[in-house]
C-alpha positions in Angstrom: 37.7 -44.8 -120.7 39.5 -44.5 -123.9 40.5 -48.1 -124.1 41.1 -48.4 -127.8 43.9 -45.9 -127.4 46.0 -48.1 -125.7 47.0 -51.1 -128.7 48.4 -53.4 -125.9 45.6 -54.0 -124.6 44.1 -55.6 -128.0 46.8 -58.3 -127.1 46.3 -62.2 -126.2 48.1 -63.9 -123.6 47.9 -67.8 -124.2 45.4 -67.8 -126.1 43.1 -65.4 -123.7 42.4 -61.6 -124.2 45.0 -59.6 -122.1 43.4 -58.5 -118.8 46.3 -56.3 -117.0 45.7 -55.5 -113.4 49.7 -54.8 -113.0 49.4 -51.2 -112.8 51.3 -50.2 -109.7 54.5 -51.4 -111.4 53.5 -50.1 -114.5 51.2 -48.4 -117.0 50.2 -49.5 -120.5 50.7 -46.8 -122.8 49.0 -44.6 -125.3 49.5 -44.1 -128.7 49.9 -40.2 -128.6 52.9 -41.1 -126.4 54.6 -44.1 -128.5 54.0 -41.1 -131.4 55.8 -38.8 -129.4 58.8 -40.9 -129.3 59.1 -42.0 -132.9 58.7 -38.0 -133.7 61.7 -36.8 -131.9 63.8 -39.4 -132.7 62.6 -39.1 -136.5 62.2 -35.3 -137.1 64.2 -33.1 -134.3 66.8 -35.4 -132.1 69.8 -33.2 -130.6 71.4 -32.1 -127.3 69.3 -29.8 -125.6 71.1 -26.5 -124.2 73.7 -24.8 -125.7 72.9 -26.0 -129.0 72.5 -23.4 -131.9 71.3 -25.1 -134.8 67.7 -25.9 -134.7 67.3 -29.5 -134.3 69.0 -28.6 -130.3 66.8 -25.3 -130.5 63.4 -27.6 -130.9 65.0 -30.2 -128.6 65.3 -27.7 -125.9 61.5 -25.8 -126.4 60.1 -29.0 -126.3 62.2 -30.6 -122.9 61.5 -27.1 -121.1 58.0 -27.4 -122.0 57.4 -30.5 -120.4 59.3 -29.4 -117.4 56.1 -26.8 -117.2 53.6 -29.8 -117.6 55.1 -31.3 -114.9 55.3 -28.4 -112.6 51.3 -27.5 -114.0 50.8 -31.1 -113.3 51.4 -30.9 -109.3 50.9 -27.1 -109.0 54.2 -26.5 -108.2 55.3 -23.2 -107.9 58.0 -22.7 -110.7 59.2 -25.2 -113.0 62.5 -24.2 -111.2 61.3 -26.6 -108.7 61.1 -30.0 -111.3 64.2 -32.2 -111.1 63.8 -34.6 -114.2 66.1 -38.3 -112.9 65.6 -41.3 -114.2 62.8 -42.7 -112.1 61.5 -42.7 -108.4 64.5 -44.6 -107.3 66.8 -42.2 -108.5 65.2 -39.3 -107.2 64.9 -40.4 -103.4 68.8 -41.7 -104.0 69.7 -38.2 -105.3 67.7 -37.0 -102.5 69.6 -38.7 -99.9 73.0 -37.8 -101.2 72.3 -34.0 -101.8 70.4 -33.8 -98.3 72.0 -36.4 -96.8 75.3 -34.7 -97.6 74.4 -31.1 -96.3 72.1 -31.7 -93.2 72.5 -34.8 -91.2 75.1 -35.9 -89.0 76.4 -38.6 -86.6 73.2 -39.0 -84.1 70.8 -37.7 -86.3 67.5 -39.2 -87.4 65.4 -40.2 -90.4 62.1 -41.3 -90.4 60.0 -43.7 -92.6 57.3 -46.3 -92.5 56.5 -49.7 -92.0 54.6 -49.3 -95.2 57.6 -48.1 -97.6 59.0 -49.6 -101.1 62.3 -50.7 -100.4 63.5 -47.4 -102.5 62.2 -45.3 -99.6 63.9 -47.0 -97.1 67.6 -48.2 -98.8 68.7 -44.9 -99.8 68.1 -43.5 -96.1 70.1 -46.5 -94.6 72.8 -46.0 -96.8 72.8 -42.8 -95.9 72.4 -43.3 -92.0 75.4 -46.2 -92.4 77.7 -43.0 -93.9 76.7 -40.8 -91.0 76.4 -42.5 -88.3 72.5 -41.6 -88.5 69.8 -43.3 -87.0 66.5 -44.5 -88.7 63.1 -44.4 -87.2 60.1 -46.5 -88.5 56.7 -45.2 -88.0 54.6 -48.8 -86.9 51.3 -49.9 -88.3 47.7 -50.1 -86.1 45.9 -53.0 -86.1 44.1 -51.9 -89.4 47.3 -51.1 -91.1 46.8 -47.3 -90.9 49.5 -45.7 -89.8 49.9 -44.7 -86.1 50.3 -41.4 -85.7 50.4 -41.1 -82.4 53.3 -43.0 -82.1 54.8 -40.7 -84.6 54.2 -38.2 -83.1 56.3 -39.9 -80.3 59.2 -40.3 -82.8 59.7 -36.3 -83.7 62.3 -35.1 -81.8 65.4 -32.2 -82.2 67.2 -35.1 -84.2 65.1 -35.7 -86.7 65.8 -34.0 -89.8 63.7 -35.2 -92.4 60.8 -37.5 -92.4 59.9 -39.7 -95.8 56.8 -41.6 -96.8 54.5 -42.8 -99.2 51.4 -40.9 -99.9 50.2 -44.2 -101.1 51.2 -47.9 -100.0 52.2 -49.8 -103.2 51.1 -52.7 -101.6 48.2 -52.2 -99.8 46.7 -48.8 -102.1 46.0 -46.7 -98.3 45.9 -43.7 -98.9 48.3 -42.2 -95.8 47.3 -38.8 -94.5 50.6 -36.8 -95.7 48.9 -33.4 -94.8 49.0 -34.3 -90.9 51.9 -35.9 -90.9 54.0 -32.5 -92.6 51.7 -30.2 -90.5 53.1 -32.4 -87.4 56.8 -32.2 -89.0 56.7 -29.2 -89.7 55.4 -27.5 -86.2 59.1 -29.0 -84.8 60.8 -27.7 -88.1 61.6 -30.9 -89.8 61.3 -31.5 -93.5 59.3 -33.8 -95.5 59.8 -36.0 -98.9 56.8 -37.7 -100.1 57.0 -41.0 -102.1 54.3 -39.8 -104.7 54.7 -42.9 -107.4 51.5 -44.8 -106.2 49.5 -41.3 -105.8 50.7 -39.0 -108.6 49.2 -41.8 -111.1 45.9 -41.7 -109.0 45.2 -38.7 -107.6 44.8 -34.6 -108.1 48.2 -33.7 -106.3 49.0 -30.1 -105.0 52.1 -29.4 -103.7 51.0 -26.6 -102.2 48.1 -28.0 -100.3 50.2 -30.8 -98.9 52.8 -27.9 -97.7 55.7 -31.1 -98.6 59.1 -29.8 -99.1 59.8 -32.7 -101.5 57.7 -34.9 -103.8 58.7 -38.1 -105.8 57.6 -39.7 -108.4 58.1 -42.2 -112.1 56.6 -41.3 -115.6 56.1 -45.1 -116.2 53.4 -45.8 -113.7 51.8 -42.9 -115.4 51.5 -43.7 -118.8 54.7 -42.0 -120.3 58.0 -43.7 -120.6 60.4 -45.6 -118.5 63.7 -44.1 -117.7 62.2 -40.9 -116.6 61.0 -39.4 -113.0 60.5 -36.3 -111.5 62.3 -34.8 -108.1 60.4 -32.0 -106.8 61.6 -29.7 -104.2 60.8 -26.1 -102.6 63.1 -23.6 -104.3 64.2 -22.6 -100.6 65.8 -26.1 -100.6 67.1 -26.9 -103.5 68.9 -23.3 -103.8 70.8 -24.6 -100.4 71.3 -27.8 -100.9 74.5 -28.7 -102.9 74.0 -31.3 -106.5 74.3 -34.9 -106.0 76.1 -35.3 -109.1 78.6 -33.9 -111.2 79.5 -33.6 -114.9 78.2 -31.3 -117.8 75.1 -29.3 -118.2 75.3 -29.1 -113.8 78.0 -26.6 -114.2 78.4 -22.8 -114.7 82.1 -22.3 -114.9 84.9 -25.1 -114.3 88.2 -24.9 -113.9 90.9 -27.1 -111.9 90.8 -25.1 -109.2 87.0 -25.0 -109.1 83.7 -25.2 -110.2 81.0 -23.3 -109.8 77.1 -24.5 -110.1 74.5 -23.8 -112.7 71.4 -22.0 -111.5 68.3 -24.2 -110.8 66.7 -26.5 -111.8 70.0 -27.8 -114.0 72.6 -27.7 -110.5 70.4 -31.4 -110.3 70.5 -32.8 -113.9 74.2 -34.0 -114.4 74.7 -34.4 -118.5 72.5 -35.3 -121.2 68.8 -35.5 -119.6 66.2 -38.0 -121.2 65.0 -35.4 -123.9 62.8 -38.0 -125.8 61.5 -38.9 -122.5 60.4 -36.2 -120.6 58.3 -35.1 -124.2 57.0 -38.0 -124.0 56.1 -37.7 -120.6 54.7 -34.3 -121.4 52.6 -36.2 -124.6 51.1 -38.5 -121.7 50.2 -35.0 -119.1 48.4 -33.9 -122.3 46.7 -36.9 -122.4 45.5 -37.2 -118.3 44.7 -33.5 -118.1 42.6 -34.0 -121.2 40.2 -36.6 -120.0 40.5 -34.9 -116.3 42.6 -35.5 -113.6 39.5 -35.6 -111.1 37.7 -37.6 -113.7 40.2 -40.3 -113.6 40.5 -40.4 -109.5 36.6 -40.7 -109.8 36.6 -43.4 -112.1 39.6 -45.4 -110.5 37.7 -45.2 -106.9 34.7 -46.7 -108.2 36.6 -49.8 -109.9 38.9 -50.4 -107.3 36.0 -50.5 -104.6 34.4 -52.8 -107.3 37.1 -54.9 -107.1 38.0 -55.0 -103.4 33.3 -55.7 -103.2 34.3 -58.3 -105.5 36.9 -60.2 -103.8 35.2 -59.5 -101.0 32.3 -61.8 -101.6 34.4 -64.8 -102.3 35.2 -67.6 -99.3 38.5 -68.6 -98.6 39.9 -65.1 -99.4 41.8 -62.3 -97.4 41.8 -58.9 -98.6 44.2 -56.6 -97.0 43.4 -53.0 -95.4 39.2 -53.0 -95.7 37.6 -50.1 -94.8 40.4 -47.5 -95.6 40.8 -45.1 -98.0 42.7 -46.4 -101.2 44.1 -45.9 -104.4 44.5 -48.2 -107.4 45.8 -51.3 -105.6 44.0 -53.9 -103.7 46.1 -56.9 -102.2 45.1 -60.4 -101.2 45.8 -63.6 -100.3 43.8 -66.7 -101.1 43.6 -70.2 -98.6 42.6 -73.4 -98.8 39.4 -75.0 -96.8 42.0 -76.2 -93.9 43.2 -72.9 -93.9 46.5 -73.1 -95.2 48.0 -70.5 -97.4 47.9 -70.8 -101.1 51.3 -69.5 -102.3 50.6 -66.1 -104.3 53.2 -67.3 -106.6 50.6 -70.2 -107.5 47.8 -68.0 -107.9 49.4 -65.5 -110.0 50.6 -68.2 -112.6 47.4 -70.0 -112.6 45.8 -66.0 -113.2 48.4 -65.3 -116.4 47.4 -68.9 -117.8 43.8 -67.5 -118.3 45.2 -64.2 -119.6 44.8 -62.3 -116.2 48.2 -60.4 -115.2 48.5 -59.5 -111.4 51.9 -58.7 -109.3 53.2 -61.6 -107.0 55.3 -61.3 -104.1 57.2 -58.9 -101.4 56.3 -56.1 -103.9 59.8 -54.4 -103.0 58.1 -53.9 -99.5 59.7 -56.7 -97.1 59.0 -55.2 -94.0 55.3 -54.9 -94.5 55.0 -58.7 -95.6 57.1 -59.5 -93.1 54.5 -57.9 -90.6 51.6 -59.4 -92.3 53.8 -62.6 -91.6 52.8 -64.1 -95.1 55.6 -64.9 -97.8 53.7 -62.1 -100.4 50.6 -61.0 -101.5 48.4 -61.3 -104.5 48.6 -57.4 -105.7 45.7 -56.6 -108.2 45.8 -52.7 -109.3 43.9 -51.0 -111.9 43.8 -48.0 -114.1 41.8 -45.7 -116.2 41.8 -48.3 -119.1 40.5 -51.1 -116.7 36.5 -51.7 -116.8 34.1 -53.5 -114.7 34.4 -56.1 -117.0 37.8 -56.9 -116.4 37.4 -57.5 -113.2 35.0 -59.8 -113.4 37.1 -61.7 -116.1 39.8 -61.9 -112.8 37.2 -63.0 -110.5 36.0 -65.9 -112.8 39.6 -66.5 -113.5 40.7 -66.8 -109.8 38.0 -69.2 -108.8 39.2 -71.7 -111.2 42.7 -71.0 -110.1 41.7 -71.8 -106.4 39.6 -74.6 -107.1 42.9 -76.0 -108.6 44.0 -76.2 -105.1 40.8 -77.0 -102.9 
């Protein structure tokens, strides 16, 4: 699908063509966006807002414009509604301090799952540490799923805010976010939605999922790094007070005080990543040209490929079977005694033959912990990825696990 737009992929790696299955921590990118970037920095780099002369003029047209990608993007309902931040990270941590700030209290309770980055579970302790709050973790069934009943068992008049990944970055389940904010919202709680595994993958409406918040990083998506997107209901973020100060947040500021800019700026504290968010807006172009359902087609076939593919193979354990995924399939690979092969050693043998794959905890210790194994082998693909490259992997891990048999 469009491989030749994408120059790194033309790239060898000792000696090997480059086969990159590393795509849940981050997308290859185009050249219409590496473009994008060498033209603002070459013909209209300047401050956006405020700014009279032109180059700040075409700096801000082309920021605001991408704001209403973004918001197009998810089917938001104003681009009031799109926080740019620097990343996924950023946006749950300025989530937790703004929220955090204004709505919980000593005794009160946030709730995540045993399926969460580390991102989407740091920032609520931190927070829960300041205010005496409690965290709740929703467990795993058997197959990995998430239990909803025992959820459900968790939602009480403490909770305040529930948040969880649409999609596992470890094992690519898809989690059904549309019961779980229907259930959250029936008792009034709200709901933030770790969208960086799903936003890349998958035809996200806002609206349809009814979420009050949404997260996600421009990276993983084939735009720049440095860049994410925070997006809220305008009913929240018009009561919930910044998480930062500085310039650009403010309307009016004097020593005795300050009052706030109207949305979506109260949230963007000083100079925002101009360069970055067109660039973003250069990669939106690029998705929503091909097809956005196109792509989630394409992606579902090669990653059941993949998972068919591993499948077949002895001596191998792929994680979560039989439930509905996006982009990432994890395993682990054992020896005939049945002892674990360390997925350290199978991802260096992998990049030897070219092959790059993700190794470890993948910022998600409590779910290896639960699958009591020191990490996973993490394969994940993307639009650029073809049948072809996975069978280069497959041929490439059996020779890596014969080193060890």
């Amino acid at each position: 699908m469009r491989r030749e737009d994408f120059p790194i992929l033309n790239k060898q790696v000792h000696g090997r063509a480059l086969v990159y299955l590393d795509n849940a921590a981050t997308t290859q990118k185009p050249q219409v966006v590496m473009d994008a970037i060498i033209e603002a920095y070459s013909h209209w780099n300047a401050n956006v807002h405020r700014g009279v002369h032109h180059l700040s003029q075409v700096a801000t047209q082309n920021h605001e414009e991408a704001r209403k990608k973004v918001a197009k993007l998810i089917h938001a309902q104003s681009e009031e509604e799109i926080i740019f931040t620097k990343g996924t990270t950023d946006s749950i941590n300025m989530l937790a301090r703004s929220f955090g700030d204004a709505m919980v209290k000593e005794g009160d309770e946030i709730i995540v799952s045993q399926l969460e980055h580390h991102s989407n579970i740091v920032p609520w302790q931190m927070l829960c540490e300041r205010k005496k709050a409690v965290m709740k973790v929703i467990p795993l069934r058997e197959d990995l799923s998430l239990d909803i009943e025992a959820f459900k068992g968790i939602l009480n008049k403490k909770t305040r805010l529930v948040s969880v990944a649409h999609v596992s970055n470890v094992l690519g389940i898809v989690n059904p976010i549309k019961e779980i904010v229907k259930l959250a919202h029936e008792k009034g709680i709200a709901v933030c939605v770790d969208g960086a595994q799903s936003v890349p993958h998958l035809a996200v409406d806002v609206q349809k999922l009814d979420c009050d918040f949404l997260v996600f990083s421009a990276h993983k998506m084939y735009g720049p790094t440095g860049l994410g997107v925070l997006y809220g209901k305008k009913k929240w973020l018009d009561k919930l007070p910044p998480a930062e100060g500085g310039g650009e947040m403010i309307e009016h500021v004097s020593f005795e005080k300050t009052t706030y800019n109207v949305l979506p700026y109260k949230f963007e504290a000083g100079t925002p990543n101009y360069v970055g968010s067109y660039a973003f807006g250069k990669a939106i172009d690029y998705m929503q040209e091909i097809g956005l359902e196109n792509i989630a087609s394409y992606e579902n076939d090669l990653a059941k490929y993949l998972e068919q593919q591993l499948s077949t193979l002895p001596n191998i354990h792929v994680y979560a079977t039989n439930q509905p995924k996006a982009g990432a399939v994890s395993f682990n690979a054992y020896r005939e005694d049945g002892t674990l092969i360390h997925p350290f050693d199978v991802g260096v043998l992998l990049d030897r033959q070219g092959v790059a794959v993700r190794t470890g905890h993948h910022c998600a210790e409590p779910l290896i912990d639960h699958l009591q194994v020191p990490g996973t082998v993490r394969a994940s693909v993307a639009m650029y990825n073809t049948k072809e490259d996975i069978d280069t992997f497959i041929t490439a891990l059996k020779k890596a696990i014969m080193m060890f048999l």
